[in-house]
C-alpha positions, 0 to 999 in steps of 0.5 A: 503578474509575476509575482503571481506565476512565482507563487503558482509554480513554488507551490506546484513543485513543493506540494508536487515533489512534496512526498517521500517517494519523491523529495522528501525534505519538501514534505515538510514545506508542502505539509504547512505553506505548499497549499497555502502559497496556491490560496495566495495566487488564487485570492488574486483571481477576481471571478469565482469561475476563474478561481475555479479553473485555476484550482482544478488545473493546479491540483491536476498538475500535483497529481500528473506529477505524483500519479505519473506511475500511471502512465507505464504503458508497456504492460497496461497498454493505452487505455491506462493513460486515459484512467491516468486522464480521468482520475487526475481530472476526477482529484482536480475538480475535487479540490477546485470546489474545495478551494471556492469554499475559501472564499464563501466568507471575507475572513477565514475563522477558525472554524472555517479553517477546520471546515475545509480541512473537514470537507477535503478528508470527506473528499479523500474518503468518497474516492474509496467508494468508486468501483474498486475504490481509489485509495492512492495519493492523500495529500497526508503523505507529505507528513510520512516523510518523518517517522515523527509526524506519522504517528498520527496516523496511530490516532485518526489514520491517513486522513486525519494526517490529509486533515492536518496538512490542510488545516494547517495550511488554511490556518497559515493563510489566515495568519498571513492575511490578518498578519498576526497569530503567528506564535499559534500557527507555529503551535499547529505546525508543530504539534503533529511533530512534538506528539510523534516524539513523546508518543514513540518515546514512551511507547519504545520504554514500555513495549517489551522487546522481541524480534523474529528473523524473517527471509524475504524473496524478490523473485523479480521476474517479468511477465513475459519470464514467467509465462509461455514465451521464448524468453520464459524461465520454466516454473522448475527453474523459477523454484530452483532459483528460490531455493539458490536464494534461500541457501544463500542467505537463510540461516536454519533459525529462521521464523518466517519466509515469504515469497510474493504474490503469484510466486509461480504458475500452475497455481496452488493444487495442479500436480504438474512437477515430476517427483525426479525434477525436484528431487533433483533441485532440492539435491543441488540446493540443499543436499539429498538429506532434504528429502526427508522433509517432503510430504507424503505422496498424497492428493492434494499435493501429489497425484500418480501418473500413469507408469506409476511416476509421480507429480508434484504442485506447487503447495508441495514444494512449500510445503517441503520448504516449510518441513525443511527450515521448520517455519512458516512459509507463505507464498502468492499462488492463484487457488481454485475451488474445486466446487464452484470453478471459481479462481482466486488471488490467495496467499498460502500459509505453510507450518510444519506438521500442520495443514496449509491456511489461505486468504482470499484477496478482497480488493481486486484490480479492475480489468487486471483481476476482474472484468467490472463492467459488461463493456469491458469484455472486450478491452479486457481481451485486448490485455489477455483478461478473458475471465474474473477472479473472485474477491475473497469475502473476509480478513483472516488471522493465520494460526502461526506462532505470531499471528499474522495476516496477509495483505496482496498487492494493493489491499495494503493501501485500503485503511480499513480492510488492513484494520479488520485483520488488527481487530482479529487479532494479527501482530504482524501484517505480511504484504505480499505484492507485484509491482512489475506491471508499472515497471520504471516508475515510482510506484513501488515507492509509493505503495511502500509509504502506503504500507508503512502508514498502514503499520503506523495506524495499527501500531504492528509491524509488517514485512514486505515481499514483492516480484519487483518491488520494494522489499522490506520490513518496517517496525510498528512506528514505522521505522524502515528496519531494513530493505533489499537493495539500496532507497534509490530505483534500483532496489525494485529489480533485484532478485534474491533473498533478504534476511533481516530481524523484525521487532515485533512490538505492537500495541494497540492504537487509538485508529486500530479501535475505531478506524476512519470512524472518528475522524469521518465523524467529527469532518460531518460534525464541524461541516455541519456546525459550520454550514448551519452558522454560515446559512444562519448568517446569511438569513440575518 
């Protein structure tokens, strides 16, 4: 009995802590024996409802530790910790039928070991499909915390990384039962490592070197800054605060500066800044010469007031920005379409002498950015959510010196809507995000892991800018090249600018070409292959 509770408990905290937003060094235990260790426990259940419940209430447990972020109430409210509930119930039942296929056979083949591992990517891939979809914590993460082992992320994406911790683990507890075939199982443990090695080493001689030097703003302002309360910082404030970052740590030779998602109120197009107020703060920041990188006077970007004053957006001042440090500007505004009164989460692209380029955001945040369902009206009122965006409908490349493409917020974790922005053509992704609404938890790790996989599996590199955040850039075998802050929890609050040079190698990947496809594929294939011996079996 005791025995039993030591290997329910080590494998709960090594595939718990398993992951590089947590203990990173257990990454590579949980990768090979976390699982592994749990089927050993299991074996021991005598009844298969037994075996079951134990199996749902483990993998619950993994999942209330690495999706606790979930449980940051003080912007969400209740009704988070009740999805919190329903989505760790939702992954636990998932892996209690994936661990009774363990024991359809008395001994575990080879192929029976692929087909558990293919059954749980099948698994993995169906949460994308549920509302929104539901892309976080695949159990391939705990192969992130190597830049090693990640590069197989560039042949068979993030679920082939979930297919290899399983199948690896099934193949280690095959090896224990039979007690043999260790020097294979150590071949399998191995081989993600010793590919990573050889694939980034012949790929970093070959690729040619370039670099661009990027400035990223953290603006970290709450919520409650930003809006309409006692403590808020006025939007005027919030730019000339911008520009105090810039000035500090931005050269004139910079390429690209981003600021994050829904950077500032009153949207992209609503002239509400007085020409006088921002004259005054670019004065202060960069000197009256500054001036003469404004844009006209025109609508959109400007409107005259009634004594002949004039008013300014926010796509001017970027604008203006962009003239000034004579790069790309993106930024995070909210978008109105004049036509159809439709509202929209977009990230703006501003070039000198040129006109300004937008994305849509395509994956929207239930309740937060979209009312889904009719009986959600109300719960959504209760959070200040009256109306819904619209999702954009398409990936898009930005015209820019370096083709890019923009992600918001958590778009970066779906593999396939990234992807589609690689296929057109993008070198270099730009994920502009808002952490802040789970403040003091691990989510802003974990979203970061998901970005660096996203670079890995298209092999681009990709820069980072947050409200609260992790805010970074990341080569294309996912190197982290540099962060604002320190790697600890601090680095998600502070407010200011970070310069850094991003090489900028890219090549194209296996996954680039053809996405989720191949390793969806060959999952349904060996399922396939195996369900028909197992039947034709059973019928002898």
């Amino acid at each position: 009995m005791i025995k039993l509770f030591v290997l329910f408990i080590v494998s709960l905290l090594i595939v718990a802590f398993g992951q590089p937003a947590w203990i990173p060094t257990l990454g590579y235990l949980s990768s090979c024996v976390g699982f592994a260790l749990f089927w050993l426990f299991l074996e021991k259940i005598p009844r298969k409802g037994g075996k079951w419940f134990f199996a749902t209430l483990w993998f619950c447990l993994v999942q209330s530790v690495q999706l606790s972020w979930m449980t940051a109430t003080k912007y969400q409210g209740n009704y988070i910790l009740l999805v919190y509930l329903f989505v760790i119930v939702a992954m636990g039942v998932q892996f209690g039928l994936l661990s009774l296929m363990l024991f359809l056979k008395k001994k575990l083949s080879v192929l029976h070991c692929l087909s558990i591992a293919s059954l749980w990517v099948l698994m993995e891939w169906s949460r994308v499909f549920f509302i929104s979809g539901f892309t976080w914590n695949p159990v391939g993460l705990s192969y992130t915390n190597n830049i090693s082992s990640l590069q197989i992320a560039s042949l068979f994406g993030v679920y082939g990384l979930s297919f290899w911790v399983i199948f690896t683990n099934t193949m280690v507890l095959r090896s224990w039962k039979l007690n043999k075939n260790y020097f294979a199982v150590s071949l399998i443990i191995i081989l993600p490592y010793f590919y990573g090695v050889c694939h980034k080493t012949v790929l970093e001689r070959t690729l040619k070197p370039k670099q661009m030097t990027a400035a990223l703003v953290q603006t970290s302002i709450m919520p409650e800054q930003k809006q309409s309360h006692s403590s808020a910082f006025s939007p005027i404030y919030q730019w000339h605060r911008i520009m105090l970052f810039l000035k500090t740590e931005v050269k004139k030779d910079v390429h690209l500066i981003v600021l994050p998602e829904a950077a500032l109120p009153y949207g992209s197009s609503r002239c509400v800044y007085p020409i006088e107020r921002i004259k005054e703060i670019f004065s202060d920041a960069f000197g009256v010469k500054s001036f003469k990188f404004f844009p006209e006077l025109n609508q959109p970007l400007a409107r005259e007031g009634a004594n002949n004053d004039w008013y300014v957006s926010n796509s001017f001042i970027a604008q203006a920005l962009a003239n000034y440090y004579g790069c790309e500007v993106i930024v995070g505004l909210d978008d109105l379409d004049p036509l159809t009164g439709d509202f929209f989460n977009a990230g703006f692209c501003f070039q000198k002498g040129k006109s300004s380029e937008k994305y849509f955001k395509r994956v929207l945040v239930p309740l937060g950015e979209y009312i889904p369902f009719e009986w959600c009206t109300s719960l959504a009122e209760k959070f200040g959510v009256y109306d819904s965006f619209q999702a954009g409908t398409e990936a898009k490349v930005m015209s820019t010196k370096i083709p890019l493409a923009i992600s918001i917020c958590y778009e970066e974790t779906y593999s396939e809507i990234v992807r589609q922005s690689r296929k057109l053509g993008a070198e270099l992704f730009v994920n502009i995000s808002n952490d802040v609404w789970f403040p003091d938890s691990k989510l802003p790790w974990q979203h970061f892991f998901h970005g660096r996989i996203r670079a890995v599996e298209n092999g681009v590199p990709l820069l980072r800018c947050c409200n609260t955040g992790i805010t970074g850039g990341i080569d294309c075998f996912g190197k982290i090249v540099k962060i604002l802050g320190a790697h600890d929890g601090s680095s998600e609050k502070i407010a200011g600018a970070l310069s850094l040079d991003l090489p900028l190698k890219s090549y194209r990947t296996l996954y680039s070409s053809v996405g989720d496809g191949s390793i969806i594929g060959a999952s349904c294939l060996i399922l396939l292959i195996f369900l028909r011996l197992h039947n034709k079996n059973r019928a002898c």
